[in-house]
DRENPA-3360 file (N, C-alpha, C; in nm, 2 decimals, always signed):
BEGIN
1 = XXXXXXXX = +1.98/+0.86/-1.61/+1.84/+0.81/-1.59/+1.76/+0.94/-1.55 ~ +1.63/+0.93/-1.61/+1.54/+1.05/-1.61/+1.51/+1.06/-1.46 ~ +1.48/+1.18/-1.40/+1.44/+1.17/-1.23/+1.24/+1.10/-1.27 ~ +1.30/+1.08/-1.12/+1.15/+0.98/-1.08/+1.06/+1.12/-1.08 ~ +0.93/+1.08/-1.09/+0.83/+1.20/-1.08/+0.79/+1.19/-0.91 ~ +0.72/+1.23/-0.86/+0.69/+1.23/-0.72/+0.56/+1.20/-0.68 ~ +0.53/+1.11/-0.57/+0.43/+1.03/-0.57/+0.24/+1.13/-0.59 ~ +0.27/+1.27/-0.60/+0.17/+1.33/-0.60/+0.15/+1.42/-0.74;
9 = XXXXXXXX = +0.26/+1.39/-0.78/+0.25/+1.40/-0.95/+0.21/+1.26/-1.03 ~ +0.24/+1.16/-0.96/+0.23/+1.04/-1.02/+0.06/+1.05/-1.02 ~ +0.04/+1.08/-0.91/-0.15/+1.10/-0.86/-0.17/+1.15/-1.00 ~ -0.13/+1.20/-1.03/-0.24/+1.34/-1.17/-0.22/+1.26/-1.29 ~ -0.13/+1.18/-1.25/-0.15/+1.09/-1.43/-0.22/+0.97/-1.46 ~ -0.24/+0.94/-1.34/-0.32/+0.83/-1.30/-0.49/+0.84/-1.41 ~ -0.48/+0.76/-1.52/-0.59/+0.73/-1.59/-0.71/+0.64/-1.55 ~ -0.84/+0.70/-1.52/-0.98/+0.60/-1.45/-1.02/+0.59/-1.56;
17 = XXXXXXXX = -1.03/+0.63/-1.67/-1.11/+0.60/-1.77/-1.10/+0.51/-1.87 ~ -0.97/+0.43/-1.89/-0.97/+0.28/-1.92/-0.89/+0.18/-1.79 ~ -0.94/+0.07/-1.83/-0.86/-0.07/-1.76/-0.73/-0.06/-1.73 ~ -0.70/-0.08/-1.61/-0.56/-0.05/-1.63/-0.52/-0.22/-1.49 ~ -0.40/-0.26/-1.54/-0.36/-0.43/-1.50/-0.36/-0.41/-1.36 ~ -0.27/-0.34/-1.29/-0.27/-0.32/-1.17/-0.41/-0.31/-1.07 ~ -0.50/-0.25/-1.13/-0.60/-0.24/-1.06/-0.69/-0.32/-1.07 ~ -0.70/-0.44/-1.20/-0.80/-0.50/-1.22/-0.73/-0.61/-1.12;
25 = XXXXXXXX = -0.62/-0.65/-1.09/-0.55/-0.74/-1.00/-0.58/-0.71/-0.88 ~ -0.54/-0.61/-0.88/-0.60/-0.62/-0.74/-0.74/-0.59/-0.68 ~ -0.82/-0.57/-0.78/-0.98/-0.63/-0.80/-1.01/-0.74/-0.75 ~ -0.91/-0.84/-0.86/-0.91/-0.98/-0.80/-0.90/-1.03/-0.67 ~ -0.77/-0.96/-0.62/-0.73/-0.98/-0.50/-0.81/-0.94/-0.40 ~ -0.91/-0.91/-0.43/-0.97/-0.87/-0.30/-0.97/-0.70/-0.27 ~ -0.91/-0.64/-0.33/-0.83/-0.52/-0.27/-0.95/-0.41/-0.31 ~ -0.92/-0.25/-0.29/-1.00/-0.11/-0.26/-0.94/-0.05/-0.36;
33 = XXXXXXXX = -0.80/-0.07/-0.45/-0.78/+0.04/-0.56/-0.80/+0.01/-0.67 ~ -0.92/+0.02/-0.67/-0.95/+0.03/-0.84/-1.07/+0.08/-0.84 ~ -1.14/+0.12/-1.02/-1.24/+0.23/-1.01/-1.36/+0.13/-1.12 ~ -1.47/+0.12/-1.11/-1.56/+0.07/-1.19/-1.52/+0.03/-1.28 ~ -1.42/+0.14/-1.40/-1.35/+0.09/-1.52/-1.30/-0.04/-1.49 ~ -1.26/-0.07/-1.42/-1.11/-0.18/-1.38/-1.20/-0.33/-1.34 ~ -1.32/-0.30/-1.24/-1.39/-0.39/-1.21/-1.49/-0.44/-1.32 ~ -1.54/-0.35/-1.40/-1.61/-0.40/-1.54/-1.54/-0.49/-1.63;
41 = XXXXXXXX = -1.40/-0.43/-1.66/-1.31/-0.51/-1.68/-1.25/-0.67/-1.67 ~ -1.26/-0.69/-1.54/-1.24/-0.79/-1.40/-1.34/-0.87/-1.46 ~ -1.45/-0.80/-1.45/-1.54/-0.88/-1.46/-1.57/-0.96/-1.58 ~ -1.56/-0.87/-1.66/-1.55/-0.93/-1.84/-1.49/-1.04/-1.86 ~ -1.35/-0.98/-1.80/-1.27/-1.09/-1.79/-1.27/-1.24/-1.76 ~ -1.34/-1.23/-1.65/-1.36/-1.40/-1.54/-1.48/-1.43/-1.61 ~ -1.56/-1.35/-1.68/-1.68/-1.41/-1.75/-1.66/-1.54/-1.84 ~ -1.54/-1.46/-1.91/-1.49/-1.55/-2.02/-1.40/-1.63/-1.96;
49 = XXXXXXXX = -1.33/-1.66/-1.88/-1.23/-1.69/-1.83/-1.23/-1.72/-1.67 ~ -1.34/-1.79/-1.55/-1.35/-1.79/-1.46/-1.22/-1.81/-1.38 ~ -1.13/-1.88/-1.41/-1.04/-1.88/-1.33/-0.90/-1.86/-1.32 ~ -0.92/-1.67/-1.36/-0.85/-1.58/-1.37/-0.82/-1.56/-1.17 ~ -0.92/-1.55/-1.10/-0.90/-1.54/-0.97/-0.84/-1.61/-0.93 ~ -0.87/-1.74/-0.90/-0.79/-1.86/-0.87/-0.65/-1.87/-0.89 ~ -0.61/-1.83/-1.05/-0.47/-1.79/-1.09/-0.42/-1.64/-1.02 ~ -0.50/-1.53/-1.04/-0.43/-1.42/-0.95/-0.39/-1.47/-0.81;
57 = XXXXXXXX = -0.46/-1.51/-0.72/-0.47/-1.55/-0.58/-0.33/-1.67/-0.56 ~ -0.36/-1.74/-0.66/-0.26/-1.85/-0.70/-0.10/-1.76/-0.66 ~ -0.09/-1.69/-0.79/+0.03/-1.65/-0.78/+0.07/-1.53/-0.65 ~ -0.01/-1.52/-0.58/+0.06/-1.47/-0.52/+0.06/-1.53/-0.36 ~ +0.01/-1.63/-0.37/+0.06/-1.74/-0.26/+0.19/-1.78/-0.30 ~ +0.19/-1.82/-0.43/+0.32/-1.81/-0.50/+0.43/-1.80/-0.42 ~ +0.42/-1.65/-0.46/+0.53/-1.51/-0.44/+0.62/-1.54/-0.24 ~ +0.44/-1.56/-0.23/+0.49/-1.58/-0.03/+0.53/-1.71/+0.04;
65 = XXXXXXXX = +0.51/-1.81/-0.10/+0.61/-1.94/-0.07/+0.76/-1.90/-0.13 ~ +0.76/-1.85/-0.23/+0.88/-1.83/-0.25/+0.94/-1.79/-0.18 ~ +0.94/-1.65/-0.12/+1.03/-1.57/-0.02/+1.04/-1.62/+0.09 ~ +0.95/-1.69/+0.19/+1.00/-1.75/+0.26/+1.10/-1.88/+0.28 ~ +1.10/-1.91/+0.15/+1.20/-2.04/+0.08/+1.35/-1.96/+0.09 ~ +1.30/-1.86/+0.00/+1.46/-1.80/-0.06/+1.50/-1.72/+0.13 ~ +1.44/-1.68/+0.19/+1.44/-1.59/+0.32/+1.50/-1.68/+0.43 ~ +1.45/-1.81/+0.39/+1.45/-1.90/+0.53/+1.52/-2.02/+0.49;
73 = XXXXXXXX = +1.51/-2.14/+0.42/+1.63/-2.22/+0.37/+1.76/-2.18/+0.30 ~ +1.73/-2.09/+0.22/+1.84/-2.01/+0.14/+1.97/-1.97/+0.22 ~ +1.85/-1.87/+0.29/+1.93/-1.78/+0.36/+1.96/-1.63/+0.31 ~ +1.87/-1.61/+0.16/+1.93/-1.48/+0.13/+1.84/-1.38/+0.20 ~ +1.91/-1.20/+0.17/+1.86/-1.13/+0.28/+1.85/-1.03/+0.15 ~ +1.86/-1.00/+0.04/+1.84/-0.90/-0.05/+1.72/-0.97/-0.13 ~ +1.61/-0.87/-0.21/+1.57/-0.90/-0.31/+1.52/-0.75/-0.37 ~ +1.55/-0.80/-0.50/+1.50/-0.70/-0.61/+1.32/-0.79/-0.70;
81 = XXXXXXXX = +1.24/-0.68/-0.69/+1.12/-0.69/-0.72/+1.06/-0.62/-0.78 ~ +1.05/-0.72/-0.98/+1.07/-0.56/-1.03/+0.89/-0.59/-1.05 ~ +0.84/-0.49/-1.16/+0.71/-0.56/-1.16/+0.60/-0.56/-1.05 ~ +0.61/-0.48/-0.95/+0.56/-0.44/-0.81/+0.43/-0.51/-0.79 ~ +0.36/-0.39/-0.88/+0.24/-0.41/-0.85/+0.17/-0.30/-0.76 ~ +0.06/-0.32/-0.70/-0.02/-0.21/-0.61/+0.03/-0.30/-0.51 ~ +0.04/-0.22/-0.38/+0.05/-0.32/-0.25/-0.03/-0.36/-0.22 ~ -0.04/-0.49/-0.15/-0.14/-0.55/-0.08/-0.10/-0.63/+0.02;
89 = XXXXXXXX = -0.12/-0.72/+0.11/-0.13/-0.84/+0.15/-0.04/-0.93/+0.15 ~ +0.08/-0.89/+0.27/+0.20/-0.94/+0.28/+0.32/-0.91/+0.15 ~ +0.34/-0.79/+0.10/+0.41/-0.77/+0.02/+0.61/-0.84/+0.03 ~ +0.66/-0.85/-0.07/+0.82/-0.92/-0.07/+0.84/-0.90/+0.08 ~ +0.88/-0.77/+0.12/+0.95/-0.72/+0.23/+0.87/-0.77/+0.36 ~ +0.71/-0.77/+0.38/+0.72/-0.81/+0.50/+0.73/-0.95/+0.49 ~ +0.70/-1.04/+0.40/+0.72/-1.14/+0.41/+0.90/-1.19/+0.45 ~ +0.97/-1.16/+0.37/+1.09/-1.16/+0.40/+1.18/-1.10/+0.55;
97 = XXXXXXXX = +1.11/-0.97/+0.59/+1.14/-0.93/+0.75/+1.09/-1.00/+0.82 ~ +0.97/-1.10/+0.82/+0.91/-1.16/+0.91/+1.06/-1.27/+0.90 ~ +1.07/-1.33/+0.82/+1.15/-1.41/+0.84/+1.33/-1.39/+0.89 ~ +1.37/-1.30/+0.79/+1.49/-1.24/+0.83/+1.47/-1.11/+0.87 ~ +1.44/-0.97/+0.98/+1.42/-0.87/+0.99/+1.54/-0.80/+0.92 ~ +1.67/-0.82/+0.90/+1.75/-0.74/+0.83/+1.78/-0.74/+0.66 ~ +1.65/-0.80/+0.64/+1.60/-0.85/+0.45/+1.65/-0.71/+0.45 ~ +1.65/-0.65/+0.32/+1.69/-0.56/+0.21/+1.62/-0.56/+0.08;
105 = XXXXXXXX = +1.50/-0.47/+0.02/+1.42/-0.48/-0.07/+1.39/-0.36/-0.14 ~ +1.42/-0.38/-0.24/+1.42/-0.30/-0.36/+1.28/-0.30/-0.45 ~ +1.15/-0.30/-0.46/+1.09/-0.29/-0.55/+1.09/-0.19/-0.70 ~ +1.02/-0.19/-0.80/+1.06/-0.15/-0.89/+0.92/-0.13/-1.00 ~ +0.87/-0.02/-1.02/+0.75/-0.05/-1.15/+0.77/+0.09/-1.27 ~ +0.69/+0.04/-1.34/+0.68/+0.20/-1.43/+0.59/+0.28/-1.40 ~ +0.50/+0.25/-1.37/+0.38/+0.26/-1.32/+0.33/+0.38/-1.25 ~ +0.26/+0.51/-1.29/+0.25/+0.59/-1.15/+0.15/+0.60/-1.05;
113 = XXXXXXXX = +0.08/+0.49/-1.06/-0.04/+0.44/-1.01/+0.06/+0.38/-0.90 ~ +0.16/+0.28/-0.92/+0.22/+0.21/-0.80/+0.30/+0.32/-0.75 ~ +0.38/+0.39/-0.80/+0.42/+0.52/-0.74/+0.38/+0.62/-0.63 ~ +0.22/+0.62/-0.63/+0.14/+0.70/-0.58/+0.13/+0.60/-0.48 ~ +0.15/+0.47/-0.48/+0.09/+0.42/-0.31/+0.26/+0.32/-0.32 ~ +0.38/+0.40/-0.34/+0.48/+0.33/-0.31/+0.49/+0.38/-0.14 ~ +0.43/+0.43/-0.07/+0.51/+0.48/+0.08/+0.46/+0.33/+0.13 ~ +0.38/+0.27/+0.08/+0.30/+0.19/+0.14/+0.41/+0.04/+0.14;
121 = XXXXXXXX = +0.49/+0.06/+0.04/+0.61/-0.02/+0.06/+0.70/+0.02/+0.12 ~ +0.74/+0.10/+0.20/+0.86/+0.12/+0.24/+0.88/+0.13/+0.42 ~ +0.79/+0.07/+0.48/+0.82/+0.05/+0.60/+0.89/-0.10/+0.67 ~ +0.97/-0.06/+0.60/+1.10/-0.15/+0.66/+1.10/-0.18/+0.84 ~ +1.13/-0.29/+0.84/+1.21/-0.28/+0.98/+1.26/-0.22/+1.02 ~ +1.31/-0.20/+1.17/+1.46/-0.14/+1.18/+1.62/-0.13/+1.14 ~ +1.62/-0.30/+1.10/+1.73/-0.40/+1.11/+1.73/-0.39/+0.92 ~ +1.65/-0.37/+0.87/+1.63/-0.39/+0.74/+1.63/-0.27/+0.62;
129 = XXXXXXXX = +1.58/-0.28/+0.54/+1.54/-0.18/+0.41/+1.46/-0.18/+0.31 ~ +1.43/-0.04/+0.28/+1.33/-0.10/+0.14/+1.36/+0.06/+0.06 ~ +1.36/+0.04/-0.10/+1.39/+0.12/-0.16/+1.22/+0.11/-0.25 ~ +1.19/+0.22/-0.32/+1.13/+0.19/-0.44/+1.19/+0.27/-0.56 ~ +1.16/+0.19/-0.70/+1.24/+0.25/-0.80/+1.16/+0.27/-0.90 ~ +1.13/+0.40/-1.00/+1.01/+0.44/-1.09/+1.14/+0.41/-1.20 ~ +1.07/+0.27/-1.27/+1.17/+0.25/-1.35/+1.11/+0.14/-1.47 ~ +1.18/+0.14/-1.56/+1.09/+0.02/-1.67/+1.20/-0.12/-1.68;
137 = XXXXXXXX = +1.11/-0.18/-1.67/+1.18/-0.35/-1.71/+1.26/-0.30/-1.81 ~ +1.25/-0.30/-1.94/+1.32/-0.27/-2.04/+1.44/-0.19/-2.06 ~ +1.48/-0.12/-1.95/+1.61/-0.06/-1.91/+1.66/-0.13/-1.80 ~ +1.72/-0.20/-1.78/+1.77/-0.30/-1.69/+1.89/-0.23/-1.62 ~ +1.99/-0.13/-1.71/+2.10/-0.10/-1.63/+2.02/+0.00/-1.55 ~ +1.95/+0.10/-1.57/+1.89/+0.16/-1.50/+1.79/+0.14/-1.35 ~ +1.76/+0.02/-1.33/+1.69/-0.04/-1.24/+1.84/-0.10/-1.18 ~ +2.00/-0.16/-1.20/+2.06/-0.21/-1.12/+2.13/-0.10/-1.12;
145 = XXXXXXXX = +2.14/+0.02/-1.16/+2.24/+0.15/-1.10/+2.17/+0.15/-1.00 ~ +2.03/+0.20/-0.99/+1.92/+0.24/-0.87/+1.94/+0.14/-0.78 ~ +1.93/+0.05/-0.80/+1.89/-0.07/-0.68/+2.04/-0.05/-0.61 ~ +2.15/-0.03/-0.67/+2.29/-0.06/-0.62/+2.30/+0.09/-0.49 ~ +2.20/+0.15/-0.44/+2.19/+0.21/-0.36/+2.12/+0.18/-0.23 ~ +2.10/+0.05/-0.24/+2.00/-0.01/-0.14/+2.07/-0.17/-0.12 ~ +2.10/-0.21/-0.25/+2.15/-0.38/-0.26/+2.31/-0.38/-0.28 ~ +2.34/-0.49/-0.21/+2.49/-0.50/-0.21/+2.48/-0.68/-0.34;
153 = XXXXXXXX = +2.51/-0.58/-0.46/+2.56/-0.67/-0.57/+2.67/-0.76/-0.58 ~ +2.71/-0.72/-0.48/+2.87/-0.87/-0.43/+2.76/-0.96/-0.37 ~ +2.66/-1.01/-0.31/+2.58/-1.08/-0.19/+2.48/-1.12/-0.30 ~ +2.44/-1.26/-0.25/+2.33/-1.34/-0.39/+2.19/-1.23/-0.33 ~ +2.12/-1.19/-0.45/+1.94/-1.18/-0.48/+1.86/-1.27/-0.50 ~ +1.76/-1.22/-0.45/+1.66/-1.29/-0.51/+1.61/-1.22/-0.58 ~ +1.58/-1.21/-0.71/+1.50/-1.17/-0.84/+1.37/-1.21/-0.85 ~ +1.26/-1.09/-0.84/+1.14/-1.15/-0.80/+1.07/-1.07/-0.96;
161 = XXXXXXXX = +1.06/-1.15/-1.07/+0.97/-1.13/-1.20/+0.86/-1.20/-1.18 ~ +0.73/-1.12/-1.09/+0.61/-1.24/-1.08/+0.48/-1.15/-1.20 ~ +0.40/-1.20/-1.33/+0.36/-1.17/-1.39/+0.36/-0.99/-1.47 ~ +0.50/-1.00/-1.50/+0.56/-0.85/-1.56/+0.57/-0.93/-1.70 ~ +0.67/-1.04/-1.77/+0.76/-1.08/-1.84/+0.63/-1.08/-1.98 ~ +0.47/-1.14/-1.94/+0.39/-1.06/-2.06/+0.37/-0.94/-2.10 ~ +0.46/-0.83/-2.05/+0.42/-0.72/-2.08/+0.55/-0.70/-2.18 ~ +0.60/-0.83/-2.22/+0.77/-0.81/-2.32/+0.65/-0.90/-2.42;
169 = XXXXXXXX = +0.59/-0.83/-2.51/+0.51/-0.98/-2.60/+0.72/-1.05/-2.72 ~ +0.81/-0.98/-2.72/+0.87/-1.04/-2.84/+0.98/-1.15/-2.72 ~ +0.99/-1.29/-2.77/+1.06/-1.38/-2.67/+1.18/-1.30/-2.64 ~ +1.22/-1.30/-2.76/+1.39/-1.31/-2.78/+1.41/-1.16/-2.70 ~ +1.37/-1.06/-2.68/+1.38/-0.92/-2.58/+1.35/-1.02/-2.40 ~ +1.25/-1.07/-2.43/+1.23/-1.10/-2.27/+1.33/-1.23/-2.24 ~ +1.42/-1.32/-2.32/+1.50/-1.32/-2.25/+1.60/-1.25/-2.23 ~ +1.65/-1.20/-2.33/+1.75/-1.13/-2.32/+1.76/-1.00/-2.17;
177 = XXXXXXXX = +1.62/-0.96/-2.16/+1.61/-0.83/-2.05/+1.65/-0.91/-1.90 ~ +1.60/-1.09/-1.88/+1.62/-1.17/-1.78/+1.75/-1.22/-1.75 ~ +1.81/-1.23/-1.86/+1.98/-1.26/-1.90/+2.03/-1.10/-1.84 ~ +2.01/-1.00/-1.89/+2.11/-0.90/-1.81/+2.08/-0.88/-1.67 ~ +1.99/-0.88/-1.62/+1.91/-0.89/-1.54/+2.03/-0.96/-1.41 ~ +2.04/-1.11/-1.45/+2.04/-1.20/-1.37/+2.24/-1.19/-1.40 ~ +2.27/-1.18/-1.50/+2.40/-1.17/-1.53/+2.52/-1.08/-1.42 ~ +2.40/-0.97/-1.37/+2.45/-0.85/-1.27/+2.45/-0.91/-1.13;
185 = XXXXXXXX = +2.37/-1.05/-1.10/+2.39/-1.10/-0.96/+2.49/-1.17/-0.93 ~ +2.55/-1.22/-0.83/+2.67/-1.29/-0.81/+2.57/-1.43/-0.84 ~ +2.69/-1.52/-0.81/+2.66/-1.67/-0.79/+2.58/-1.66/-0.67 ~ +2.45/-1.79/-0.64/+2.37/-1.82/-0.53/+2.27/-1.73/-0.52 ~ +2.24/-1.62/-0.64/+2.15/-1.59/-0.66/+2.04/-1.62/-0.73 ~ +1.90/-1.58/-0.68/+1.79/-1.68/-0.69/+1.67/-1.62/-0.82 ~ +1.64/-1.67/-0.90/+1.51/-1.57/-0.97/+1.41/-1.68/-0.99 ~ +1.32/-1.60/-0.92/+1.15/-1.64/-0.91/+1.05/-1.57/-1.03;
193 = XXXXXXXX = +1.01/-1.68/-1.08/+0.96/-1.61/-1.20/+0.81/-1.70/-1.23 ~ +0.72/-1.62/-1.26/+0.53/-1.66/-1.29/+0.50/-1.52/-1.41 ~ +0.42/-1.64/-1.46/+0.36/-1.57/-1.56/+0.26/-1.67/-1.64 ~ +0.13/-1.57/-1.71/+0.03/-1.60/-1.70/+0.11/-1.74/-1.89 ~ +0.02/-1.88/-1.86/+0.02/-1.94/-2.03/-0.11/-1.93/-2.08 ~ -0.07/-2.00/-2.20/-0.20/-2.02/-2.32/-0.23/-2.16/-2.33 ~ -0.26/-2.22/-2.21/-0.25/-2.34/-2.22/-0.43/-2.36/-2.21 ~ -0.50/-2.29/-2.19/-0.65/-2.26/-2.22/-0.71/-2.20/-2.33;
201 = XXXXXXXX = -0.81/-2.23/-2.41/-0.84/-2.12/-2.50/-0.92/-2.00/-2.46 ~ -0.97/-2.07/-2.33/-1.07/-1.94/-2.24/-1.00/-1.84/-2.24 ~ -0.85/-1.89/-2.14/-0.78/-1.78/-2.16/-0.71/-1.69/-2.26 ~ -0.68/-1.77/-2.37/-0.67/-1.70/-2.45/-0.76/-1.58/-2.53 ~ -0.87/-1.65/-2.51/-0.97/-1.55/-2.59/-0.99/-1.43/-2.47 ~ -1.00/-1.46/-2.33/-1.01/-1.34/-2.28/-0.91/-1.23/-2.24 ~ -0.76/-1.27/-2.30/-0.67/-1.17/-2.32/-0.67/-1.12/-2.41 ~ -0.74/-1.19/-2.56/-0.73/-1.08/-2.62/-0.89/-0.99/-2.62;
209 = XXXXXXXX = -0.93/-1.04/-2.56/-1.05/-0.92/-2.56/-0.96/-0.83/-2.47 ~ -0.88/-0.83/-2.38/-0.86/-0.78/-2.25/-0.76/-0.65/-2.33 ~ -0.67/-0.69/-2.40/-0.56/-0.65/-2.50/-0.65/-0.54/-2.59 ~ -0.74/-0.55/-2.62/-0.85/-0.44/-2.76/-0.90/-0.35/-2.66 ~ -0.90/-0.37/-2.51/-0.99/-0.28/-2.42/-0.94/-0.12/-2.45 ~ -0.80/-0.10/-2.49/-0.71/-0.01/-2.45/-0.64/-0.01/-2.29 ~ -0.62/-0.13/-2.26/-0.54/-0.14/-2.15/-0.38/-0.19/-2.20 ~ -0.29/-0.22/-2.11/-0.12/-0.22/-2.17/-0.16/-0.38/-2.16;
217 = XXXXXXXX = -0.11/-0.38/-2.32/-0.14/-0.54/-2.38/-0.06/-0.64/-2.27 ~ -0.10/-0.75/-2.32/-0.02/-0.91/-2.16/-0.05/-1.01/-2.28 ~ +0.07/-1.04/-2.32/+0.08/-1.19/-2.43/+0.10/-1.29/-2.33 ~ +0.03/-1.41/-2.35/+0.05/-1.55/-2.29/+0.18/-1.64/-2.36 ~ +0.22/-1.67/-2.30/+0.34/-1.76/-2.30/+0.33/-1.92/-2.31 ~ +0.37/-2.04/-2.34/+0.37/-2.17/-2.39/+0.46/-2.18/-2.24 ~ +0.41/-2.33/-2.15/+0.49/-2.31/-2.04/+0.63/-2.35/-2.08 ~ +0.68/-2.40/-2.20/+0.80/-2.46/-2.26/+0.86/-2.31/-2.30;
225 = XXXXXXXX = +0.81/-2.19/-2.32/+0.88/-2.04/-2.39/+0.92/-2.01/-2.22 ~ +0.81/-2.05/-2.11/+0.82/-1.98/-1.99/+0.95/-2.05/-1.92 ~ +1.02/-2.16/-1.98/+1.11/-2.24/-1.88/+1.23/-2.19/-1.98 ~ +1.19/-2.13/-2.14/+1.33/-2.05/-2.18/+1.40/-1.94/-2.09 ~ +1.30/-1.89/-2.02/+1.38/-1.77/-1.97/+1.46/-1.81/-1.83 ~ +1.48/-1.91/-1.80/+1.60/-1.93/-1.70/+1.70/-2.05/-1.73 ~ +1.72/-2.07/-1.88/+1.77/-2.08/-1.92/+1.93/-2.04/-1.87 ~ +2.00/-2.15/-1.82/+2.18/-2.13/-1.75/+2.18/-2.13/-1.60;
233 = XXXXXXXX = +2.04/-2.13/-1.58/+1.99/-2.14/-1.43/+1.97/-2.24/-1.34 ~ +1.96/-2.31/-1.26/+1.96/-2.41/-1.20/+1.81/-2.45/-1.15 ~ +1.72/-2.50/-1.17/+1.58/-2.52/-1.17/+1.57/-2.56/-1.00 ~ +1.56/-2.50/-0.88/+1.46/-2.56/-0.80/+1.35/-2.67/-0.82 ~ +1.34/-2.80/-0.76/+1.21/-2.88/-0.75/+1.08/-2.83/-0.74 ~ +0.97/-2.84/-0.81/+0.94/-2.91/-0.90/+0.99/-2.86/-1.00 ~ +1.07/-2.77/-1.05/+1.06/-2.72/-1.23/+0.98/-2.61/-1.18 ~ +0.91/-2.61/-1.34/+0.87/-2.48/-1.37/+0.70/-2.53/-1.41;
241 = XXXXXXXX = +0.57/-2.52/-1.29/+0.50/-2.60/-1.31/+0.34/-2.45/-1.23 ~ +0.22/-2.50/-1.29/+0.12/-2.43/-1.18/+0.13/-2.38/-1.11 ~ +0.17/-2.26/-1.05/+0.19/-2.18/-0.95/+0.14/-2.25/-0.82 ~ +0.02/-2.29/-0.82/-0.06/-2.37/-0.69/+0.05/-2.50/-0.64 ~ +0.12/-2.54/-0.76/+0.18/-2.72/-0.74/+0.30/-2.66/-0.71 ~ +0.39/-2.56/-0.66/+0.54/-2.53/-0.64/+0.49/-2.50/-0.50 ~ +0.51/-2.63/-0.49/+0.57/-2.62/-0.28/+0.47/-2.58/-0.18 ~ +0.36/-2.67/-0.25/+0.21/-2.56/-0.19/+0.22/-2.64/-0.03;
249 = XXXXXXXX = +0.18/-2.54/+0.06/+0.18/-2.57/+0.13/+0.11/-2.66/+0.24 ~ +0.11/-2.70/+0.34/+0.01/-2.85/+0.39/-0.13/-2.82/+0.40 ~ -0.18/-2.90/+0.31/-0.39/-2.86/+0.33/-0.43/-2.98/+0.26 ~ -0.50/-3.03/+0.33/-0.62/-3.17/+0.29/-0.71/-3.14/+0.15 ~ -0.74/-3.00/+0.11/-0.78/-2.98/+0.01/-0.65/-2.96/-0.11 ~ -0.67/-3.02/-0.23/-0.58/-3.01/-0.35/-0.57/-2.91/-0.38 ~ -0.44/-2.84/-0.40/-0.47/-2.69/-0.48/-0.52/-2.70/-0.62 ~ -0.58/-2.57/-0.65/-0.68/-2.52/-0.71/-0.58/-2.56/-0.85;
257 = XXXXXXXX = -0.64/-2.57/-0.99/-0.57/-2.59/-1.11/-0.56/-2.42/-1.19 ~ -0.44/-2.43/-1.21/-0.44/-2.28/-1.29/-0.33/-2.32/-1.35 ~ -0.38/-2.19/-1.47/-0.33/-2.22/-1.57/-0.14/-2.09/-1.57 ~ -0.12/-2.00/-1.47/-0.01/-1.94/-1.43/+0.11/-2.06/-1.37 ~ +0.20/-2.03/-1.44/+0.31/-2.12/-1.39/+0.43/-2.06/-1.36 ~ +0.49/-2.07/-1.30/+0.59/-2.04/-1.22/+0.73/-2.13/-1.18 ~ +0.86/-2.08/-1.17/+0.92/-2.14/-1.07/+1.04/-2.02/-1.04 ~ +1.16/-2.10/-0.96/+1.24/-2.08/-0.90/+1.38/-2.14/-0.92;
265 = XXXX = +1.49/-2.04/-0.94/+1.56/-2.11/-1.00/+1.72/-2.05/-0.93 ~ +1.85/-2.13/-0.93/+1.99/-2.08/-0.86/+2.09/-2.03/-0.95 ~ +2.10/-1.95/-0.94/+2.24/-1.89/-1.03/+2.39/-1.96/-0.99 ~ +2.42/-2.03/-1.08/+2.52/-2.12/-0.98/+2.67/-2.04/-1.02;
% end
C-alpha cells in the first residue's frame, strides 16, 4: 500500500477552484469548510432540488441513530467508517464513546481535504480508539490490512457506508466492493448503509448538473439497486427505507420526506 501523504501535504492539494462533495455537505450542514466555489454550488444545487438539505441533515441523524443502536442494544464496540467525510457534529466515535467509552474507530477517505482535518477525528477517549486511514473504497484489502491495526477482525463491526457507494456509478463493482468488505467481518457484524435515490426527477436533474460542474461525479441509485447491496444480510426493521423513517426518534412533528434511504443490516 502507497504511504499516506501527511496532513500538511494533503493541505497543498486541496483544490478551491471547483466543487468539491465534502465541502458542499458540509455547506449543507451547517458547517465553516468550504469556499464560495462549494456554496455556489450548494446553492445551485437546492435551487433545483430544495430538499437536498433536509436529505443531507436527514442522513446524518441517520448515522447517530444508527451508532447508538449498533453501540447500545447491539453491543458492538468496533466500527469501521469508510467514506468519512469532513468532521462535524457528533462524528461515529463520539457518538459511539458516549455510549460505550472503550468503542474502537477506524475512519477511512481518499480524500486530502479530509486528511487535512483528520486530527479532528482522532480524540478518542481514554478507554477507547480511533485510527484514520488515507485510503480508497475501491481497494478494500488495503483499507482492512490498515484498519487490522486498530480493529480486532475476530469481534463483530459495524460497517459504516453512509453516502460513499454513489461515487461506484457501475452496480455490479459496488456490490461486489460491499461483499469483500463485509466478507472480512465475523458473524454479528453490522453494515449501515445510505445513499442518495432517483426516486425524484428534481433530483435527478440536479445531479446531473452537479456531475458536468467538474466535481467527482455521485450516480443515484433505484431504492430496489440500494437493498442489492446487502444482499446475504439480515435486514434490521424497518428495511431499507427514507433515512428520516429508520427509527426516527420521539417528536410530535413527522419527519421530514427525503428522498436518501438507508438501512441497517446483521451479518449472521
Amino acid at each position: 500500500m502507497a504511504p499516506e501523504p501527511r496532513a500538511h501535504e494533503a493541505a497543498d492539494l486541496v483544490d478551491t477552484t471547483v466543487p468539491h462533495s465534502a465541502r458542499i455537505w458540509n455547506y449543507w450542514l451547517g458547517g465553516k469548510d468550504n469556499y464560495p466555489v462549494d456554496r455556489f454550488a450548494g446553492d445551485e444545487f437546492a435551487r433545483i432540488f430544495p430538499g437536498i438539505v433536509d436529505a443531507a441533515r436527514g442522513a446524518r441523524h441517520f448515522l447517530a441513530r444508527a451508532v447508538r443502536h449498533l453501540a447500545g442494544e447491539v453491543g458492538i464496540r468496533q466500527f469501521l467508517d469508510v467514506g468519512t467525510g469532513l468532521p462535524t457534529v457528533d462524528n461515529t466515535h463520539e457518538i459511539a464513546q458516549r455510549v460505550a467509552p472503550e468503542s474502537r474507530i477506524v475512519y477511512v477517505d481518499n480524500d486530502p481535504l479530509v486528511l487535512a482535518h483528520a486530527r479532528a477525528l482522532l480524540t478518542s477517549t481514554p478507554r477507547g480508539a480511533t485510527d484514520y486511514i488515507h485510503a480508497d473504497l475501491r481497494r478494500p484489502a488495503d483499507i482492512l490490512e490498515a484498519a487490522a491495526r486498530t480493529l480486532d477482525f475476530d469481534r463483530p463491526v459495524g460497517l459504516m457506508l453512509l453516502g460513499v457507494m454513489g461515487h461506484v456509478p457501475d452496480d455490479a463493482q459496488a456490490r461486489a466492493l460491499v461483499a469483500e468488505l463485509v466478507e472480512a467481518l465475523p458473524p454479528g457484524s453490522h453494515l449501515t448503509l445510505s445513499d442518495g435515490t432517483d426516486v425524484s426527477a428534481e433530483r435527478r436533474k440536479a445531479h446531473n448538473r452537479y456531475n458536468s460542474s467538474g466535481a467527482a461525479p455521485y450516480e443515484l441509485r433505484s431504492p430496489g439497486t440500494l437493498r442489492e447491496l446487502f444482499d446475504g444480510l439480515e435486514l434490521l426493521e424497518p428495511g431499507v427505507v427514507p433515512v428520516t423513517e429508520w427509527r426516527p426518534d420521539p417528536d410530535p412533528a413527522p419527519p421530514a420526506p427525503v428522498t436518501t434511504y438507508g438501512g441497517v443490516a446483521r451479518k449472521p
